[in-house]
N, C-alpha and C positions, 0 to 999 in steps of 0.2 A: 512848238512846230508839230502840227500834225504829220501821221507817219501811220498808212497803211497797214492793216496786218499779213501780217504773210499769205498768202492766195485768196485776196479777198478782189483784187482786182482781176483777176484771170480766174478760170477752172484751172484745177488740177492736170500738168502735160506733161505725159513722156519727154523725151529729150529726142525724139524724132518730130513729134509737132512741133515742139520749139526750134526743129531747126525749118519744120515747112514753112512754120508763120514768119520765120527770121526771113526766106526767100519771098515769100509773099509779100512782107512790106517793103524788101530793097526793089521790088519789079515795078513796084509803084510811086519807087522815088526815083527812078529812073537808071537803076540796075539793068536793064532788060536788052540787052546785044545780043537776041535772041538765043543761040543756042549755048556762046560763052557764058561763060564764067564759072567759079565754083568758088564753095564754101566749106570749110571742116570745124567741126565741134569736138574736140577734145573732153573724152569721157574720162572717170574717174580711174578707169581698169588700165588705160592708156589706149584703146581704141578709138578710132575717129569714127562720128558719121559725116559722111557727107551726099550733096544730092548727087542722082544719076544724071549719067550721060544718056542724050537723046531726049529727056525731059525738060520742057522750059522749065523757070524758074516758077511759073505765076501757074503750073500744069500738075507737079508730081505730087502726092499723098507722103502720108506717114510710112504706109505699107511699099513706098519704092525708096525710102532714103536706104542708102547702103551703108553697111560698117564697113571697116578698111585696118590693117594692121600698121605699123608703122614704115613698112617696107610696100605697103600699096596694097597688100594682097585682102582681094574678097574675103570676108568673114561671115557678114551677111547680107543677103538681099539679092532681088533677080536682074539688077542691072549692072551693068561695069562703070566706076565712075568714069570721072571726065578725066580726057588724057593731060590736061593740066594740072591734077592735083602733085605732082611731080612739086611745085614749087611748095607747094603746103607739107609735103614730106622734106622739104630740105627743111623748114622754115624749123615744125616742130622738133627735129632733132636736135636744135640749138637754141631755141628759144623756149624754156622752159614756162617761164610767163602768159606764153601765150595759151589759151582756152579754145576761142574764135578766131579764125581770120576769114577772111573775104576776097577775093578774086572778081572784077567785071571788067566792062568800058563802058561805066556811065556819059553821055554824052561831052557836057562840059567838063568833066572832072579828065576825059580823055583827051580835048582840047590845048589843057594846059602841059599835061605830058606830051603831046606832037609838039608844044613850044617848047618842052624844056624847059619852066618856069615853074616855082611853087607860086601860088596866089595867096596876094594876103587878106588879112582879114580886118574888114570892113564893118561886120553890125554883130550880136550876140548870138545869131544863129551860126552864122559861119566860126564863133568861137569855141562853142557846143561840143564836149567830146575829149576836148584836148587832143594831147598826145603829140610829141614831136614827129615833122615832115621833114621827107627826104626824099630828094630826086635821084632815080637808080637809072643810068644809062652804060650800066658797065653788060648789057650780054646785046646777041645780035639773034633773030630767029625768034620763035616760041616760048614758054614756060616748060613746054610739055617737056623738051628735052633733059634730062638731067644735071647736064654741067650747066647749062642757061640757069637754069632753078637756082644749082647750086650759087651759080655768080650772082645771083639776083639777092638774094638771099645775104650773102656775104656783103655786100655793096649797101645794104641797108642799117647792116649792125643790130642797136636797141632800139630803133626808130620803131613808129607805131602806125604810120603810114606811108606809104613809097609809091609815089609817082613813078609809074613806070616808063620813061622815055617812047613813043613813038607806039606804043600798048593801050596799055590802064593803070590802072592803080591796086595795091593788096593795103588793107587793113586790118587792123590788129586788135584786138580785147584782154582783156584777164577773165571776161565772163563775157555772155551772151548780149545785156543791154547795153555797157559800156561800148561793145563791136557795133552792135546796131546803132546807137547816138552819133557815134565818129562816123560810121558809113554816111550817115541822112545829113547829118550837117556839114562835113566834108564835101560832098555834092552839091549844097546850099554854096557854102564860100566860094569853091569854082565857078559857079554861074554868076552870082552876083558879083565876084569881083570884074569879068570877065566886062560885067555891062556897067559895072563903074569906069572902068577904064578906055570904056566905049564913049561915056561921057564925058573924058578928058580926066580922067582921074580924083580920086578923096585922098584924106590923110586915114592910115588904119588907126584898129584900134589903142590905146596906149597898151604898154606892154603888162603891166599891173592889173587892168581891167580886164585883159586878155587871157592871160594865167589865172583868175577867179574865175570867171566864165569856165574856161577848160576844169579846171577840177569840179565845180558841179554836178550833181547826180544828176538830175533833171528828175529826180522820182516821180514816176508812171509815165512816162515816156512809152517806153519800149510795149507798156501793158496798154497803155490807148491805142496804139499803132496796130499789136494786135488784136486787141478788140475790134478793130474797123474790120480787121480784114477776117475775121470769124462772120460779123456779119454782113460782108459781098458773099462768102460762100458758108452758109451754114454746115455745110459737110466738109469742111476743107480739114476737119479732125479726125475724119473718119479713114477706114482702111474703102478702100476703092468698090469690095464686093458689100457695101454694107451702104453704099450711099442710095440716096433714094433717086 
C-alpha cells in the first residue's frame, strides 16, 4: 500500500494555519452560519487556538487565530474569541482524548437536531470518520453560558459527535484530520439521509461494513481538501500585512 511521506502532500504549517485551513474547508462544506460557530486545537503545552470572534470563518488569517488558556483567558492575539467557546472549555477539562472539536449549524446536519433524530447511514460517505452519535437535548438557552456548556458536555459522555437539540452539532478528533473527516462526512450523512427518506426511505448500511468504513483513514483527505483551499486564496497562509 502506498503511504505518503510526511509533508509531501502539504508545505510545511504552523498550527495556526492548520487551524485557518481547518475553518476554510468546513465553510465550504457548509459550516458557514455566518458569524457562529467555533473551533479549538488543543496544543501540546495545553493551550488552545481557536478562531476569533467577529471573523467569519472563510475571512480570518493565521495572524488573527487566538490562543486561550484553559479557563478562557487571552494568551495571545488581538481578538476575543467567541462567546461560545465556554462549551469547548467544559469539553476539554474532561475529555482528555480530545485534540479538535468543532462547533457550527451546518444546514442539514442542523435540521436533524430541530427533529431530534440521529440519521442513519446510508452510502460510504456518510460512514466516513466514525465515531459514536449522540443526541444532547439536556440544556435550554446558548453554549455560551457555562452551566449550558457544562450540561452539554455531561449529556454527551465519550461520544464523538452530539447533535445538539434545537442548536447544531459539536464534533470531536484525537487529531486535526480525523475532526475534519467526521465534520465533511457527518454533514454528507445528514443531507443524504434526509433526501432518502424524502424518497420514502432505503435500508442502511449493515453494521459490519459500517464500522470498517468508520475506522478508515481516508489518507489525504484532510491534505486535498487543503490543498483546494490554498489554491481559491494563495495568501490564505500568510499574516494579513504581508499579503499581496
Amino acid at each position: 500500500m502506498f503511504t505518503a511521506e510526511p509533508g509531501a502532500l502539504l508545505p510545511p504549517l504552523t498550527a495556526e494555519q492548520e487551524l485557518v485551513l481547518l475553518a476554510r474547508t468546513l465553510w465550504h462544506e457548509g459550516y458557514d452560519d455566518h458569524l457562529a460557530g467555533h473551533i479549538t486545537y488543543k496544543q501540546p503545552d495545553g493551550t488552545l487556538l481557536t478562531n476569533p470572534w467577529f471573523l467569519l470563518w472563510d475571512e480570518f488569517g493565521p495572524d488573527d487565530v487566538v490562543r486561550i488558556d484553559s479557563d478562557g483567558n487571552v494568551l495571545e492575539g488581538r481578538w476575543p474569541p467567541a462567546p461560545g467557546v465556554n462549551l469547548h472549555l467544559a469539553l476539554h477539562r474532561v475529555r482528555d482524548d480530545v485534540v479538535v472539536s468543532i462547533h457550527n449549524h451546518p444546514r442539514w446536519v442542523t435540521v436533524w437536531a430541530n427533529a431530534r433524530r440521529v440519521p442513519g447511514v446510508h452510502d460510504q460517505t456518510g460512514a466516513l470518520g466514525g465515531g459514536r452519535v449522540v443526541l444532547v437535548d439536556e440544556f435550554g438557552g446558548t453554549v455560551a453560558a457555562e452551566e449550558a456548556a457544562s450540561n452539554a458536555v455531561a449529556a454527551m459522555g465519550d461520544a464523538d459527535i452530539a447533535l445538539l437539540a434545537g442548536h447544531g452539532v459539536f464534533i470531536l478528533g484525537p487529531d486535526l484530520p480525523r475532526a475534519h473527516l467526521r465534520a465533511v462526512s457527518f454533514a454528507e450523512r445528514c443531507q443524504r439521509a434526509a433526501l432518502v427518506e424524502g424518497l420514502g426511505g432505503a435500508k442502511e448500511l449493515q453494521p459490519d461494513i459500517n464500522t470498517t468504513l468508520g475506522v478508515a483513514e481516508f489518507e489525504g483527505f484532510w491534505e486535498a481538501m487543503a490543498r483546494r483551499e490554498i489554491r481559491r486564496d494563495p495568501d490564505v497562509l500568510k499574516p494579513k500585512e504581508r499579503r499581496c
